[in-house]
C-alpha positions as YAML, in Angstrom:
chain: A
units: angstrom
residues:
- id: 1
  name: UNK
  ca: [-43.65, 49.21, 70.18]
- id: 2
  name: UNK
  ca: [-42.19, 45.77, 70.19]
- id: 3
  name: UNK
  ca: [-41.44, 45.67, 74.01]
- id: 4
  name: UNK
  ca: [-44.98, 47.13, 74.40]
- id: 5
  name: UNK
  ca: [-46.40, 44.59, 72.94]
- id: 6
  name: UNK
  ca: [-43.83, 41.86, 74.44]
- id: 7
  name: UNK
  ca: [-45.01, 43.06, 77.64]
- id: 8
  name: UNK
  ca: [-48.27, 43.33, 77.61]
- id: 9
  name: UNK
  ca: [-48.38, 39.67, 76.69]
- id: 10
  name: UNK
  ca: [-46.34, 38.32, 79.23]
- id: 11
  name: UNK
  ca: [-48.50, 40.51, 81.86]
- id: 12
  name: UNK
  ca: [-52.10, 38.27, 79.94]
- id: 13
  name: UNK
  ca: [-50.10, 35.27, 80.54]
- id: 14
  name: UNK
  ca: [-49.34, 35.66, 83.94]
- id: 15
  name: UNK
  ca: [-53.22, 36.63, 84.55]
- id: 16
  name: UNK
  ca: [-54.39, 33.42, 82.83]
- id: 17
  name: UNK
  ca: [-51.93, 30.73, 85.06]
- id: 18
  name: UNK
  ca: [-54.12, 28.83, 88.08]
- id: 19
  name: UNK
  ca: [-52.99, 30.00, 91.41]
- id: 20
  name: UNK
  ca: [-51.18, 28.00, 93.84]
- id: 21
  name: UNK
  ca: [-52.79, 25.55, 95.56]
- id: 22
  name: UNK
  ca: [-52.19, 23.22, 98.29]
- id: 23
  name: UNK
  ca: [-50.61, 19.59, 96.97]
- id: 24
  name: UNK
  ca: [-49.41, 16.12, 98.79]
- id: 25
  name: UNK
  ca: [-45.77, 15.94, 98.10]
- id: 26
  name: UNK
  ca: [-45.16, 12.42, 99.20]
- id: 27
  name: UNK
  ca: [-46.75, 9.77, 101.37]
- id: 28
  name: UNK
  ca: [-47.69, 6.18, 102.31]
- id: 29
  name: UNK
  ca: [-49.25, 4.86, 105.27]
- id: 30
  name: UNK
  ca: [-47.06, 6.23, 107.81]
- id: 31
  name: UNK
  ca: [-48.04, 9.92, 106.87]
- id: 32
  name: UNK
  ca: [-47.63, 12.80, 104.39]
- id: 33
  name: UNK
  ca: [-45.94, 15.65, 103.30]
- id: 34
  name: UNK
  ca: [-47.94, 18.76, 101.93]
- id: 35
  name: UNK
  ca: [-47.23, 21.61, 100.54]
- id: 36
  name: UNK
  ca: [-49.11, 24.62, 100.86]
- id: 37
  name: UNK
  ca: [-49.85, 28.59, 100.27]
- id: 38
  name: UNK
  ca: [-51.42, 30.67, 103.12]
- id: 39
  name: UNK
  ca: [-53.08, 29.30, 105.72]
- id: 40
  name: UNK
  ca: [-51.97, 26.08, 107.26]
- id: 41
  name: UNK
  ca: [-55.16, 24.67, 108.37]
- id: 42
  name: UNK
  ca: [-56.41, 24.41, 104.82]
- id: 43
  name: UNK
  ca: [-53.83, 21.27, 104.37]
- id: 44
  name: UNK
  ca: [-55.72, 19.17, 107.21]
- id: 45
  name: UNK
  ca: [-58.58, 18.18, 104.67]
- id: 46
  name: UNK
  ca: [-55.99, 16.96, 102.43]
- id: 47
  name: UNK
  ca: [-53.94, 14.97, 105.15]
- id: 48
  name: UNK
  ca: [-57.92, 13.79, 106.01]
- id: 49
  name: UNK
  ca: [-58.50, 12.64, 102.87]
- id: 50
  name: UNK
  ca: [-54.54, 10.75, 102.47]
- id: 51
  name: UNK
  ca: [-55.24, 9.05, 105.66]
- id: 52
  name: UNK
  ca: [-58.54, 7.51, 105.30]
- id: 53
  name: UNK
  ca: [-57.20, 5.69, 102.25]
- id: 54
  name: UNK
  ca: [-55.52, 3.69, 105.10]
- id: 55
  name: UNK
  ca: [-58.21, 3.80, 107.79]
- id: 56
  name: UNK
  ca: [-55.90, 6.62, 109.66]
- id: 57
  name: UNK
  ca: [-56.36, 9.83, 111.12]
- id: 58
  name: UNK
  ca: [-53.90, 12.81, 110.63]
- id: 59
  name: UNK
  ca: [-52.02, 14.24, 113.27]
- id: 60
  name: UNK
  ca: [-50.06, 17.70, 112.46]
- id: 61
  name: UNK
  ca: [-45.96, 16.57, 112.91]
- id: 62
  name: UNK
  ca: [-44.60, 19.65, 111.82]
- id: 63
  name: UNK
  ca: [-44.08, 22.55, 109.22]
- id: 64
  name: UNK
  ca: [-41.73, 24.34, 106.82]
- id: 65
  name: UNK
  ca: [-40.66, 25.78, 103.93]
- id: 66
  name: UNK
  ca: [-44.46, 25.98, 103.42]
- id: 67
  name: UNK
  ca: [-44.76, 21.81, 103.87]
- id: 68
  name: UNK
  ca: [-46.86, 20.52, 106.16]
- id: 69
  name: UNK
  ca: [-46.02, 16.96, 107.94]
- id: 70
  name: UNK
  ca: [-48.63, 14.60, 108.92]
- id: 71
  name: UNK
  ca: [-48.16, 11.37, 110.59]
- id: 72
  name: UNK
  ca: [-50.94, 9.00, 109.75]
- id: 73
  name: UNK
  ca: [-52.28, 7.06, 112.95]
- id: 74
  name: UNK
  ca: [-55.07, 4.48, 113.93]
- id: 75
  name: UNK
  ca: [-57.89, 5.91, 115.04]
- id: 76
  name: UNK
  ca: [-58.06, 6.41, 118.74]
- id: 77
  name: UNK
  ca: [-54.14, 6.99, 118.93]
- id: 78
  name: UNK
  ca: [-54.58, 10.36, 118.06]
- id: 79
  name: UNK
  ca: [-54.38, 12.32, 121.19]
...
């Protein structure tokens, strides 16, 4: 009855937790690291939003390990 009960509230717990959900890592001017779950192209608003902070515009670098790698650039160098 114990472990019934033991289990059942681990299994609410779990249910209550906020899922994963995309995050910068680390960055500066240069560009930014994010990490995300699923789809890729929901990081770019975040890269958007990292890069304006310097008058920049995002260009995709790279992925993995579920990280996405943006390099930050002056608008118009993005090709």
């Amino acid at each position: 009855m114990v472990r019934r009960m033991t289990y059942l509230c681990l299994l609410l717990l779990g249910a209550c937790t906020t899922p994963p959900k995309d995050a910068a890592l680390q960055g500066n001017a240069n560009g930014v690291v994010i990490s995300y779950v699923g789809d890729i192209n929901a990081t770019l608003p975040l890269a958007q939003q990292h890069c304006a902070r310097y008058e920049r515009v995002p260009v995709l670098h790279g992925t993995g390990d579920n990280r996405a790698i943006y390099l930050c650039v002056p608008r118009g160098a993005a090709s």
